[in-house]
N, C-alpha and C positions, 0 to 999 in steps of 0.2 A: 793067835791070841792077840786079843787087840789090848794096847797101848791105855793105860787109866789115861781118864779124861782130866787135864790139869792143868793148870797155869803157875806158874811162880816171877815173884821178884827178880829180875835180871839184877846183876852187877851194874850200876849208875845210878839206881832209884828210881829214874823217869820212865822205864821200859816193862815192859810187862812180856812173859814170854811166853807165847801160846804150841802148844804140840800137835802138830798136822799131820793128818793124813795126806800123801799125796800121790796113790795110785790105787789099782782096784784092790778089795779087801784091807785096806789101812795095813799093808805088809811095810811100807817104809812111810818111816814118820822121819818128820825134821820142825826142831823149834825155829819157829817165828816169835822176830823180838817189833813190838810196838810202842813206837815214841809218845811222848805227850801231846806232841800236834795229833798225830792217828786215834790217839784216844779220847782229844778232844774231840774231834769228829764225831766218833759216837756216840759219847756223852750228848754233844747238842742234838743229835735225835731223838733223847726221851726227855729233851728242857718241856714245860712247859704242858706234859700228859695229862688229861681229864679224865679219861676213862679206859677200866679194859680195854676194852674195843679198839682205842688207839693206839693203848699200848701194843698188843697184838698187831697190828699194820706198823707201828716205830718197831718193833722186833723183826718185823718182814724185812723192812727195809734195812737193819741192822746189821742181818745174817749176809746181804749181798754187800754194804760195805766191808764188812769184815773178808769176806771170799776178795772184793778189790784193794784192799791193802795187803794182803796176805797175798794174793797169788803170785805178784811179782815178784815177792820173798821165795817163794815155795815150789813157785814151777808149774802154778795150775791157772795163771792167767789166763790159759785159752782151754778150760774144761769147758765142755761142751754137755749140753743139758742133757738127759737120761743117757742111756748106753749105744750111742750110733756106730752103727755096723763097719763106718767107714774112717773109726777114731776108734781100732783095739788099743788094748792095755800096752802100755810101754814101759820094757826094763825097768829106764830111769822116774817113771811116772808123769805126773798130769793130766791125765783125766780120768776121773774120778767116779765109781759106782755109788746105791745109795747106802753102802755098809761106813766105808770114806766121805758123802757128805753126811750121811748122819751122826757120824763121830765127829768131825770138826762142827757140825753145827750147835752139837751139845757142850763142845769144848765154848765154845764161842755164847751160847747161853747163860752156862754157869761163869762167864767172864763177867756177862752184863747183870748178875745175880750178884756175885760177889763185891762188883762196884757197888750196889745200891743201885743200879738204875730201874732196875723193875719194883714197883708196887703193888700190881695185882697179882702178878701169877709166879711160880713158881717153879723149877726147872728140874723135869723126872728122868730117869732114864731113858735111853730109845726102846723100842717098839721095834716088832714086825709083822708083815701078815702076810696071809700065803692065800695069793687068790687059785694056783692052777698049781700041779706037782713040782713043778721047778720055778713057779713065781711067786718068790719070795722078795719082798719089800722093806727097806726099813726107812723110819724116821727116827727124830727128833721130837720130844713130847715137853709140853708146858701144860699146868694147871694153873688155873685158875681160885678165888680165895671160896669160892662153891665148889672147888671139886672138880668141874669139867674139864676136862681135857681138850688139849688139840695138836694136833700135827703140826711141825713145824717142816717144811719138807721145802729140801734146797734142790734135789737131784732133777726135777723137772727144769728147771730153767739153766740157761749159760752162766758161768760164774759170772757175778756179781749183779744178778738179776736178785728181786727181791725175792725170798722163799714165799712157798705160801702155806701158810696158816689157818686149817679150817677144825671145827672139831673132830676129834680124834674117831669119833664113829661111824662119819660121814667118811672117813680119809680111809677106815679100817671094809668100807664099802667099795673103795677103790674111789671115788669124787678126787678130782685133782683141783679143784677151785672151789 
């Protein structure tokens, strides 16, 4: 059973405390606490937004600061991008399937929702799809103020690479860009 997706007020005021996942199937979660510099950080990436579309690209690049502040907290600074044969699962964790990023990444969406930093879209539950009997896929999902959806999908790239972001139908086709 995975972990609600949640953040709270730390003890000081300045810290916000996010709940991670940090090995395959979100089995062990540990809060990460981020300061006001960390969150100044990524406030200034949605300073100054014009459109969807950029907000969607300042989200991409969002989801991979957030994986670089957070993993040397957590343990997954060196997750390595989808499931390589040659990085299995470890006891203590760190590298992470896409059940694990798509839970910290919607944790990590509804964080830049609940600041106020997104204006166009909106932050939905994850998704999954099943292209083959045992390929099964999840994301992270954002809408938009039309409706559309899209993927927000961290598990392809190395942490702190930016996720990417494409519509959710395109992504539900299997399209990785």
């Amino acid at each position: 059973m995975l972990l609600p997706l949640l953040t709270c007020m730390a003890p000081g005021a300045q810290s916000f405390m996010l709940y991670t996942c940090i090995d395959y199937h979100c089995d062990i979660i540990v809060p990460v606490s981020l300061d006001s510099h960390e969150r100044a950080q990524i406030t200034q990436l949605f300073k100054d937004v014009e459109t969807p579309a950029e907000e969607r690209q300042r989200i991409a690049q969002a989801i991979g600061l957030f994986e670089r502040l957070v993993g040397p907290k957590n343990g997954t600074l060196d997750d390595l991008g989808r499931n390589p044969s040659d990085a299995p699962p470890s006891p203590k964790g760190g590298q992470l399937d896409c059940i694990s990023e798509s839970t910290n990444s919607t944790t990590y969406l509804k964080e830049l929702d609940r600041s106020g930093l997104l204006r166009w879209h909106s932050v939905n539950e994850r998704t999954s799809r099943r292209r083959w009997l045992f390929g099964v896929h999840w994301t992270a999902v954002i809408s938009d103020r039309e409706g559309v959806q899209y993927a927000v999908d961290s598990w392809y790239g190395h942490n702190g690479k930016p996720a990417i972001v494409l519509p959710l139908q395109a992504w539900y086709k299997g399209e990785e860009r």
